[in-house]
C-alpha positions in Angstrom: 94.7 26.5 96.6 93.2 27.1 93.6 90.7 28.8 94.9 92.5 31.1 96.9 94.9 31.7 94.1 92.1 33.4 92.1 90.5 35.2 95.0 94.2 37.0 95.4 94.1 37.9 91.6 90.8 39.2 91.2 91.2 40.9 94.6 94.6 42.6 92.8 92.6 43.0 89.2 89.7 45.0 91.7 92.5 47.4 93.3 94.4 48.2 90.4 91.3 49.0 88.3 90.2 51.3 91.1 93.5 53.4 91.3 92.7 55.3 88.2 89.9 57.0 89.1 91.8 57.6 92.5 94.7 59.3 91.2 92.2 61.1 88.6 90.2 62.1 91.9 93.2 63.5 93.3 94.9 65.0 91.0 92.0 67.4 90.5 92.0 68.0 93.9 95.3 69.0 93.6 94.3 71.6 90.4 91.5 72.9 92.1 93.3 73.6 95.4 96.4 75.1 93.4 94.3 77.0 90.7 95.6 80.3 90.9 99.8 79.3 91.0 99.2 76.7 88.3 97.6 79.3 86.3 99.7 82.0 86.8 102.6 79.2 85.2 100.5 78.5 82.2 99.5 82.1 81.0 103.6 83.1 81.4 104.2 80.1 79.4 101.5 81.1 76.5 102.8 84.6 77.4 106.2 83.7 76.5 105.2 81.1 73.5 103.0 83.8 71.6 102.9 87.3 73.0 101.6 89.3 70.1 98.0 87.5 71.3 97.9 89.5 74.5 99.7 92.4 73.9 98.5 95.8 74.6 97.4 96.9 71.1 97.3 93.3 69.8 94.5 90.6 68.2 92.7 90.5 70.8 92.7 93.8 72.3 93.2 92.4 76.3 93.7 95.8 77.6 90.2 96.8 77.0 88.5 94.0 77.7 90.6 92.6 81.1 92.1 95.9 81.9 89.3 97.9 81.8 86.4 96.0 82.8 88.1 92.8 84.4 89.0 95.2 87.5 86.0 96.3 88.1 84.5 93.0 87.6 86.3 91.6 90.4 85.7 94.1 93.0 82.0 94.2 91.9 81.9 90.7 92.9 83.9 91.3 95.9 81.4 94.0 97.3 78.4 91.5 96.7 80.3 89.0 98.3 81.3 90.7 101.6 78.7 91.9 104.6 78.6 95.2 105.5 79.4 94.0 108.9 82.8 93.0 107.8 83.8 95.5 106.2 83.1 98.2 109.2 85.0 95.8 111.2 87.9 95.7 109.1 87.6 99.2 109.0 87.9 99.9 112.8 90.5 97.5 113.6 93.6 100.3 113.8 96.2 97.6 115.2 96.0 95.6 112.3 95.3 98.1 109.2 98.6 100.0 111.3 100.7 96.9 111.5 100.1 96.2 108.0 100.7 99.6 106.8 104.0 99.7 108.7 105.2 96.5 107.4 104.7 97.5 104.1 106.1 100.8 104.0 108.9 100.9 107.0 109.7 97.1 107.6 109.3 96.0 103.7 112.1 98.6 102.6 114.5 98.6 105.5 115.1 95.0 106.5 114.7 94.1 102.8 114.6 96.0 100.3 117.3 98.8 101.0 119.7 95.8 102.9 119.2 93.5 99.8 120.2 96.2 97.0 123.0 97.8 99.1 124.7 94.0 99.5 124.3 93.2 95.9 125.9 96.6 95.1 128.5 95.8 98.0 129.7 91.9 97.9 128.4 91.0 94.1 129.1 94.0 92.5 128.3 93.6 88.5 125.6 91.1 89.0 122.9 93.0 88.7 122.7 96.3 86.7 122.5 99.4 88.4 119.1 100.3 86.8 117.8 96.8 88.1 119.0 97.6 91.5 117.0 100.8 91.7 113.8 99.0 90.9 114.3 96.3 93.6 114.4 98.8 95.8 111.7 101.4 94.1 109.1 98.3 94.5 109.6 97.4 98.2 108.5 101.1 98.7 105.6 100.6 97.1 102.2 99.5 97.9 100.7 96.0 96.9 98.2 95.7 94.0 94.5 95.9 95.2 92.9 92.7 93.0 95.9 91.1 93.5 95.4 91.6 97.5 92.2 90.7 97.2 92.4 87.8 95.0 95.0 86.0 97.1 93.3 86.6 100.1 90.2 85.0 98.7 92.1 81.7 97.3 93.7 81.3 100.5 90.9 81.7 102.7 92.1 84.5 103.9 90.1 87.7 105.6 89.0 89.0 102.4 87.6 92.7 104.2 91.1 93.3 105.6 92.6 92.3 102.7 90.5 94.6 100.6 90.2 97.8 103.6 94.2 97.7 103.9 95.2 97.6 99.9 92.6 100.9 99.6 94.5 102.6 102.5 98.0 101.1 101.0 97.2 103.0 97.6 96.2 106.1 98.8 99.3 106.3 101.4 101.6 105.2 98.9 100.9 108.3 97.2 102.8 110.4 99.9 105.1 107.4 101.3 106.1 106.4 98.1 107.7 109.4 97.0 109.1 110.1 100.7 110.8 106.8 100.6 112.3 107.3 96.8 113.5 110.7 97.6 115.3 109.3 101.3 117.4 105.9 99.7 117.4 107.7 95.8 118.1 111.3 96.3 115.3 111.6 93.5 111.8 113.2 94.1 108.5 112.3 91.5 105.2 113.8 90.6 102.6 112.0 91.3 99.0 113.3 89.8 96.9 113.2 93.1 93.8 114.0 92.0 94.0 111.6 89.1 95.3 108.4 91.0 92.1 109.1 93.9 90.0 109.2 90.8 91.1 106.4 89.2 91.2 104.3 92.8 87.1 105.4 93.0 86.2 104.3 89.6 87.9 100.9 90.1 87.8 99.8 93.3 85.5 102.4 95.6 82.5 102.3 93.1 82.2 98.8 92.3 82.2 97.4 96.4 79.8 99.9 96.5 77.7 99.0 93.7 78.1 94.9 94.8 76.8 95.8 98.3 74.0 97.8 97.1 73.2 94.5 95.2 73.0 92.6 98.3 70.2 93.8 99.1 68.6 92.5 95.5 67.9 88.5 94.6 71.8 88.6 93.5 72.5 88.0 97.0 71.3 84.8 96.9 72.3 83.8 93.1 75.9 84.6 94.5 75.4 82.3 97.8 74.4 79.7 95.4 77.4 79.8 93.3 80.4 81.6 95.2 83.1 79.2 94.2 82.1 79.6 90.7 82.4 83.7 91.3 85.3 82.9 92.9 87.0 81.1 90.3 85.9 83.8 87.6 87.3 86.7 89.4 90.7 84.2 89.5 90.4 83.8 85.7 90.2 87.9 85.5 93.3 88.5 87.7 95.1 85.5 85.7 94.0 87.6 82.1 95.2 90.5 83.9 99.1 88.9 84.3 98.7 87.1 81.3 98.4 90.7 79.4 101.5 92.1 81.9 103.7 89.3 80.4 103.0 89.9 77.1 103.3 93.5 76.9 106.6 92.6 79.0 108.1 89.7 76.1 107.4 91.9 73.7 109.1 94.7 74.5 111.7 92.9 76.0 113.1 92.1 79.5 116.3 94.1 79.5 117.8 91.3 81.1 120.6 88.5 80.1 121.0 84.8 81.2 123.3 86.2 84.2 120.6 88.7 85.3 117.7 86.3 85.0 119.5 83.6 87.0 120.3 85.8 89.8 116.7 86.9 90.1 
């Protein structure tokens, strides 16, 4: 009895000494699999908590260094990452590239954004400002952000090429949708600088895939092979620099918003 009594406890001892290192084990699997969305809570947090650090203008200077470098960055390392082949594909697939177009800039704004502003205005008038309204609405007509396509796609596992080929096609239709859509559901027409905006959409996104796949054909091929989910994970830590300077800029100027407001969004 003995015996068995002491086989029991050190059988118990054995288990509950081994159920640290499994809960350590899994809760970095957790982290590493939730990177991005954990991240994005801690730089609002710091954001919030001290947001004269990341402001434009600030210490540390973020919009230089992530704004206009981190961009590029990423897409650099998204053209070395990505096979020609994939990209052409991406390319020639019109179904998808005009399904995704058409969901963002018909079936984005009708069923949701223009039906969601109009019933806050109707059944909860007073909840929202007026101003705040107009800006629901103003960014379901617009496209989505191109690293921020491209980064989500990649943490997801997600067709990074499409991802990429659709957010370039969003950006340069949004230039004539956009507008379009603002002047139907606002009455109000803008200006957009063309030529600047195609420009700036070369030097940032155009020119750096195509510098990355020229670098395919170098030893950085492999060197990336070797160590993509280490890439991977910087061009997350870019994007998250890049919201982390939004936020700030954002606290520090102020949201514009009371408790009410911020509850209801």
């Amino acid at each position: 009895i003995n015996s068995l009594a002491l086989s029991v406890a050190s059988g118990g001892a054995a288990a509950s000494s081994n159920d640290g290192p499994l809960r350590l084990e899994k809760f970095r699997a957790f982290t590493s699999k939730n990177f991005f969305l954990l991240g994005m809570m801690v730089v609002v947090a710091l954001a919030r908590a001290f947001p004269q650090l990341g402001k434009n203008g600030g210490v540390l200077r973020p919009e230089l260094f992530i704004g206009r470098y981190g961009v590029t960055c990423i897409f650099l390392l998204s053209g070395l990452s990505l096979e020609l082949s994939e990209l052409s594909q991406s390319i020639r697939n019109f179904k998808l590239n005009g399904l995704t177009q058409f969901a963002n800039f018909v079936l984005w704004p009708l069923l949701l954004g223009l039906p969601l502003t109009k019933s806050l205005e109707t059944f909860l008038p007073g909840l929202l400002p007026k101003p705040l309204l107009d800006g629901i609405l103003i960014m379901a007509c617009l496209p989505t952000t191109v690293n921020m396509c491209v980064i989500l796609a990649s943490a997801a596992g997600g067709n990074v090429a499409t991802a990429l080929v659709n957010a370039v096609i969003g950006n340069i239709a949004g230039i004539f949708l956009t507008p379009a859509l603002l002047l139907r559901f606002l009455g109000t027409s803008i200006d957009l600088p063309f030529v600047q905006m195609i420009v700036k959409l070369c030097n940032k996104v155009l020119v750096p895939v195509a510098i990355g796949q020229g670098l395919r054909a170098t030893p950085m091929k492999e060197v990336y092979s070797n160590n993509s989910k280490k890439f991977k994970r910087v061009q997350e830590y870019i994007l998250l620099g890049i919201v982390w300077n939004a936020f700030c800029n954002a606290f520090t100027k102020g949201m514009g918003l009371g408790l009410k407001q911020s509850a209801a969004l």
